[in-house]
RODO-2510 file (C-alpha; in nm, 4 decimals, decimal comma):
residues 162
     n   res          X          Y          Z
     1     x     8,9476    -1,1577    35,2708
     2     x     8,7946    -0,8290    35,4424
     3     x     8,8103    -0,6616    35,0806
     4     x     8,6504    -0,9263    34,8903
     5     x     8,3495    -0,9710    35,1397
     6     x     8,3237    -0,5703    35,1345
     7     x     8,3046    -0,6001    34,7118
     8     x     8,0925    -0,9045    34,7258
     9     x     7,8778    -0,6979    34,9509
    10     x     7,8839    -0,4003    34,7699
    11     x     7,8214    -0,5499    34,4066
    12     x     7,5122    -0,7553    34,5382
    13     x     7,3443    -0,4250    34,6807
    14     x     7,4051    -0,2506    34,4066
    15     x     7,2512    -0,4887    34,1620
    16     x     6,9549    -0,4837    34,4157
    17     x     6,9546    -0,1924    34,3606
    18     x     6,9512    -0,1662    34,0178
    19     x     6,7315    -0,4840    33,9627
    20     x     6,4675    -0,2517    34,1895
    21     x     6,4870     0,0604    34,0836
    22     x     6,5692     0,0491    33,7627
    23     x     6,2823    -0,1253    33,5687
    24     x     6,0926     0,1162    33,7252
    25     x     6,2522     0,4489    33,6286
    26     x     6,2370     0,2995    33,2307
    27     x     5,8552     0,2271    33,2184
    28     x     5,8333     0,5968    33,3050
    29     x     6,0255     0,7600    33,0174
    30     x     5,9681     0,6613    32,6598
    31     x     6,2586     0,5704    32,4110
    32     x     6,2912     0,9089    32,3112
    33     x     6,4008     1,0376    32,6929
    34     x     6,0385     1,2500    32,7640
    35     x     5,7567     1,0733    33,0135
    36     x     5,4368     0,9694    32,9029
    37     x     5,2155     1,2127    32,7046
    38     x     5,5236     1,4963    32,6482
    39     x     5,7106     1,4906    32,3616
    40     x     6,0070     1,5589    32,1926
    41     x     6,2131     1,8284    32,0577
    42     x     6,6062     1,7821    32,0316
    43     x     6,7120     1,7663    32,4052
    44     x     6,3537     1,9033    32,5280
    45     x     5,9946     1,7695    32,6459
    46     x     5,7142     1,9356    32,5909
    47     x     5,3659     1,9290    32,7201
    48     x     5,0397     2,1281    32,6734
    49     x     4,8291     2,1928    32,9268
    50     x     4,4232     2,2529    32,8448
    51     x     4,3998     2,3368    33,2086
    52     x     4,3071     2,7027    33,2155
    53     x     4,5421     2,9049    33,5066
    54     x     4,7227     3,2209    33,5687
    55     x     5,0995     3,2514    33,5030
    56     x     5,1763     3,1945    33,8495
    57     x     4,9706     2,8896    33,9085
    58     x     5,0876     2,7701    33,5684
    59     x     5,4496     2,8123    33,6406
    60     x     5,3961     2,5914    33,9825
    61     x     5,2444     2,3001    33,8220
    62     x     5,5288     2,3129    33,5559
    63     x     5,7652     2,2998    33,8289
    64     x     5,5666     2,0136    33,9718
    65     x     5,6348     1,8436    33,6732
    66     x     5,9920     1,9061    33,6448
    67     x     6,0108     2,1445    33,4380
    68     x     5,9141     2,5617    33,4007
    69     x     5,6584     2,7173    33,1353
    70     x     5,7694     2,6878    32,7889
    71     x     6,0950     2,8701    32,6941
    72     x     6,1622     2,9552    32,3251
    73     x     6,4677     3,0290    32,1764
    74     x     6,4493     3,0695    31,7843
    75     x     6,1616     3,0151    31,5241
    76     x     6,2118     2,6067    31,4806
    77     x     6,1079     2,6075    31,8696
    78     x     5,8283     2,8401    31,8115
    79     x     5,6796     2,6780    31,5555
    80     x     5,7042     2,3514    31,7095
    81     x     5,5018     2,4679    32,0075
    82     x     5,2430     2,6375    31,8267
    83     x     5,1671     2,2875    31,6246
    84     x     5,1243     2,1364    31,9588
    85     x     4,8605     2,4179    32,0812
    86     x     4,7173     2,3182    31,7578
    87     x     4,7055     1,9713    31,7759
    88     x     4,4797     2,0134    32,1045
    89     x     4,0844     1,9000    32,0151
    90     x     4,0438     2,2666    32,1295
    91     x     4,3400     2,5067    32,0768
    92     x     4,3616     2,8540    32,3223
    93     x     4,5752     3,1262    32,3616
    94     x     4,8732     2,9507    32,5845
    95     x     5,0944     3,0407    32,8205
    96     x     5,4686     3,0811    32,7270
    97     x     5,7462     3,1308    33,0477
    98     x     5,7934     3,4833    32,9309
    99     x     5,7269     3,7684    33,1984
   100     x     5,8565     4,0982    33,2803
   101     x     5,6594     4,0894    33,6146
   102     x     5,9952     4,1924    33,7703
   103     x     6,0770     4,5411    33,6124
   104     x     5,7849     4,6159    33,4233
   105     x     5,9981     4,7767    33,1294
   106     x     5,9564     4,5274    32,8357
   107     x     6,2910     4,3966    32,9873
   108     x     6,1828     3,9705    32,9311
   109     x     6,2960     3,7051    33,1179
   110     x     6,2698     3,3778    33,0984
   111     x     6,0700     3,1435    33,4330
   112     x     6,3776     2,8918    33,3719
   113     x     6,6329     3,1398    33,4044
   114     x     6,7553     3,1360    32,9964
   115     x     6,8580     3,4473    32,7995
   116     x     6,6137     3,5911    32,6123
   117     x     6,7614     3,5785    32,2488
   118     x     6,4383     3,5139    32,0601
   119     x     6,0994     3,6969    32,0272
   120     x     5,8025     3,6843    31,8163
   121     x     5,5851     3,9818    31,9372
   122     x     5,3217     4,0839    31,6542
   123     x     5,3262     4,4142    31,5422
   124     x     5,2124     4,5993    31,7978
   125     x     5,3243     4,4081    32,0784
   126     x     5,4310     4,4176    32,3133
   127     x     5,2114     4,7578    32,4651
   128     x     5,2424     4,7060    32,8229
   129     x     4,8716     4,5300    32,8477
   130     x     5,0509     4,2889    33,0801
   131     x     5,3761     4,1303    33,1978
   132     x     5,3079     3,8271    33,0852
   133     x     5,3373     3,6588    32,7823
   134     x     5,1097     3,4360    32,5493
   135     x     5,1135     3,2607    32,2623
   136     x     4,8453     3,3147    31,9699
   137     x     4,6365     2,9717    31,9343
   138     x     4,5483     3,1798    31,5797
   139     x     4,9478     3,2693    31,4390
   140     x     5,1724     3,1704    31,6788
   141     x     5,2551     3,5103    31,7618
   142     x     5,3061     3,6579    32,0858
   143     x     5,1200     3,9092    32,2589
   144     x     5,1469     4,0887    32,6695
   145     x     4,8915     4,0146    32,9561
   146     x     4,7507     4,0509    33,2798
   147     x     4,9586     3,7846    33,4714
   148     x     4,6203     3,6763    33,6474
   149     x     4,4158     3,5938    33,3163
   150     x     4,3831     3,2122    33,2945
   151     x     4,5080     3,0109    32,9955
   152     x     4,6156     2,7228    32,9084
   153     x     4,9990     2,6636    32,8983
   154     x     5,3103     2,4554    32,7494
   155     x     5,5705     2,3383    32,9850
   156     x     5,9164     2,2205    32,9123
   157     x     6,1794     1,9694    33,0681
   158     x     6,4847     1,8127    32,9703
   159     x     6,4674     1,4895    32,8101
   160     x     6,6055     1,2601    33,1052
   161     x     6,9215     1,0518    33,0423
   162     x     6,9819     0,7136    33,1650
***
């Protein structure tokens, strides 16, 4: 008799808990897994930012989010974030989540901690301007600087699973 009153117990907290909480969690994710306003790439959120900031400041809110500054890891990905730059009423130059603020020896690394297995430097880049990098508004290429210039910026996130 113990047990059952312990499982009856048990089962009507947890749909409490579910008839709470729940409801609430969905109305802040769309179908496709990404909150309001990002959207959606395979397993990945994305948002642009038209707030103007410096890596580091960009890079916090991104974490405040729940995510980091944009990583990019082959040309689909690339092109996909450059579109949304472009779709903004007033495309910039944008923040990506590629520094190397660390070394200082073209040796890239990601803000969320992924390998580095793609770039798309233009020509000439990168020439140690800076150590950290931006996307082109213009081409979608990818050029070095100063960490404390202020641009707009992309962040990423996983798509949340419920």
């Amino acid at each position: 008799l113990a047990f059952r009153l312990q499982t009856l117990f048990l089962l009507c907290g947890l749909a409490g808990l579910w008839s709470g909480a729940w409801p609430k969690a969905v109305e802040k994710v769309k179908g496709n897994g990404c909150p309001k306003d990002w959207t959606c790439l395979e397993c990945n959120c994305y948002i642009y930012q038209d707030e103007a900031r410096s890596f580091a400041d960009a890079e916090s809110v991104c974490n405040i989010l729940g995510g980091n500054l944009v990583s990019i890891h082959n040309a689909l990905e690339n092109f996909f974030v450059h579109e949304l730059i472009l779709a903004n009423t007033s495309p910039n130059d944008t923040w990506i989540g590629l520094h190397d603020a660390i070394n200082e020896d073209n040796n890239f690394i990601w803000t969320d901690g992924t390998p580095e297995d793609f770039l798309a430097f233009t020509s000439w880049e990168p020439d140690s301007t800076g150590n950290c990098i931006q996307i082109n508004q213009s081409d979608g290429c990818w050029e070095d600087m100063v960490c404390t210039d202020e641009f707009p910026y992309v962040c990423i996130r996983e798509t949340s699973v419920w």
